[in-house]
N, C-alpha and C positions, 0 to 999 in steps of 0.2 A: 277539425274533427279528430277524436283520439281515433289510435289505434286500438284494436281488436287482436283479442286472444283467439288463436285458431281452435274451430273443433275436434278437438282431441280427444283421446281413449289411453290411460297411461297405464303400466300392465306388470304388478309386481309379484313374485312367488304366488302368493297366497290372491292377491288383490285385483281387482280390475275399476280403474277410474273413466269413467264415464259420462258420457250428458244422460240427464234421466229422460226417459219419454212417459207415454200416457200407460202404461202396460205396471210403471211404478206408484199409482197413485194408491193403490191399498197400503202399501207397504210403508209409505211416506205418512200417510194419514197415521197407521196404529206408531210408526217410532217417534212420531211430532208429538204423540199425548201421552207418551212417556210420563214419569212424575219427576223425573231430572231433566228431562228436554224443558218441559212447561217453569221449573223453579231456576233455571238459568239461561233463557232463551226469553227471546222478546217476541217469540212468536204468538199467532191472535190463537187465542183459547176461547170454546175447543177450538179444535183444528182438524175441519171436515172434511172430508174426500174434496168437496168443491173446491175449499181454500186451496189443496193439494193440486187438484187441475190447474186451477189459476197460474200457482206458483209455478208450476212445470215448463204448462206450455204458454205462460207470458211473463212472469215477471222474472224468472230464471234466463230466458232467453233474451230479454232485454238487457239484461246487467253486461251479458257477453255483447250485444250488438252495438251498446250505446258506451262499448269500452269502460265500464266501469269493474269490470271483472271478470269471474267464471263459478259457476258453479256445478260441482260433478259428485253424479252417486258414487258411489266405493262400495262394490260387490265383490264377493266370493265366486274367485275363479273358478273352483269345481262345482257350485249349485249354483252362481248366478244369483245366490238370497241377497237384497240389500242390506246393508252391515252399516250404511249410514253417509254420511255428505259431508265432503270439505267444500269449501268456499273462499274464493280471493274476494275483499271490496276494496274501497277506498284506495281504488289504483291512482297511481302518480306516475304517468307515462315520462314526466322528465328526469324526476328524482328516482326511478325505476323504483320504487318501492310498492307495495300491496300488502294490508293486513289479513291474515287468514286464523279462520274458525272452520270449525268442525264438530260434527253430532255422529253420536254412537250409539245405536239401537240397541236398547239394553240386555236381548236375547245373546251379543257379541261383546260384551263388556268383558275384559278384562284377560284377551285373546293379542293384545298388543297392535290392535287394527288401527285405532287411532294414530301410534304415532308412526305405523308401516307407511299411511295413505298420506299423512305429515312430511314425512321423509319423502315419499314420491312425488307431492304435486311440488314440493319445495326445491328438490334435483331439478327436476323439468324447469319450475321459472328462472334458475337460478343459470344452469346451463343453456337450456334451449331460448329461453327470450332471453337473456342475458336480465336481468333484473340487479340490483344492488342489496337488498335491503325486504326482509320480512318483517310484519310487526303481529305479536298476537296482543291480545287483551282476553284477563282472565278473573275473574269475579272472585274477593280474597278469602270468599271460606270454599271455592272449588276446588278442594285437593287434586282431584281427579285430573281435570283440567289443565292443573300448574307443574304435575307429574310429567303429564305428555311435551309439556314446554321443555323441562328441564332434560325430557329425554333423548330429544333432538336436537339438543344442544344450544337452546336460546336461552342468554344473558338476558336478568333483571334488571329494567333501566328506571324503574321504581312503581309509585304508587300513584295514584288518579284520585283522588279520596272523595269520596259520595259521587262517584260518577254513573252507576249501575243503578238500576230494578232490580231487584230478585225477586223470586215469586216465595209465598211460605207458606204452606199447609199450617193450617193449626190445629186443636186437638177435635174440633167439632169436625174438618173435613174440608173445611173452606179455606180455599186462598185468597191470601191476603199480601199487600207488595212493602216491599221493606228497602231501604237504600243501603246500598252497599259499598266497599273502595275496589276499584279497577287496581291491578298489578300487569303493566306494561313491560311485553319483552321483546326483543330483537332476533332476529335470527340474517347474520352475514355469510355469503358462501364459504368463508375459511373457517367458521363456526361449522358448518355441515360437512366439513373433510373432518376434521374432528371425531364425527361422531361415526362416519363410514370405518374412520381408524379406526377407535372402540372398540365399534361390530365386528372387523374383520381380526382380532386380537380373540375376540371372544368367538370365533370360530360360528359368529350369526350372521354375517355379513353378504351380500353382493357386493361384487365390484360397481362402479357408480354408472360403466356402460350399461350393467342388467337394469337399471332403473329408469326406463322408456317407456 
């Protein structure tokens, strides 16, 4: 039997990482039908409060039980609003490695949340369960996506070519699915002292104990 990631709550300036319960299913339903969650997410469309229960309180809660991973909301320390979800899968309990993704509710786009709650749940696996090895994957026309890579300091380890769906609006309204190339990155813990340097140079920084 794998090991299991403990239930945790991880807690930065701005940010609070979380397990989501039922209390977050509105919130999850309106950022899942986003038109950038839906064109780069392989989630079922639409994405109904039900699908949203389901996901919370089973299919979310098995990834952690059945050692496959974790997945946690990323909320706003002073309102508590969901601001969106990072996720570990494709855990490798030997090679200590986990890929992780992340969605940003588009009302918090461009606030630096993504790669705050990137940098937190990344400290944590990297210190506290000692882990080896990050891996993201990001679809090659997601600017957005491959920004947050580069900004936590993950090396390009290349391309995956036709590996992806993307979802595409066309001009009547309708989506339609189109294949696209994966760009595979790494992220090592001396990769993420790196970028704590940076921050703390740029006078943005915590030291790496505040990141608990």
């Amino acid at each position: 039997m794998n090991p299991l990631f403990p239930d945790i709550s991880i807690s930065t300036e701005r940010l609070v990482l979380r397990a989501f319960d039922e209390g977050d299913v509105e919130a999850c339903t309106e950022m899942m039908n986003d038109e950038a969650v839906v064109a780069w997410t392989s989630a079922p469309q639409p994405f109904t409060e039900a699908a949203a229960l389901e996901w919370i309180t089973r299919r979310a809660t098995a990834q952690r039980l059945e050692g496959r991973g974790i997945v946690l909301a990323v909320t706003e320390f002073l309102t508590q609003r969901i601001v969106g979800v990072v996720e570990l899968t494709a855990t490798d309990w030997r090679v200590r490695s986990a890929e992780l993704s992340y969605v940003i509710a588009p009302w918090a786009r461009g606030e630096g949340y993504a790669s705050e709650a990137a940098l937190a749940i990344s400290h944590w696996l990297f210190n506290d369960q000692r882990f080896a090895r990050i891996e993201l994957r990001t679809a090659a026309d997601n600017t957005a996506a491959q920004q947050v890579a580069l900004q936590i300091g993950c090396l390009s380890e290349g391309v995956l070519r036709g590996a992806w769906i993307a979802r595409v609006r066309g001009e009547t309204g309708e989506w339609t699915e189109s294949r696209t190339d994966l760009i595979v990155w790494s992220l090592l813990p001396e990769d993420l002292d790196g970028v704590f340097d940076m921050l703390a140079e740029a006078g943005g920084a915590h030291t790496l104990s505040d990141w608990g």
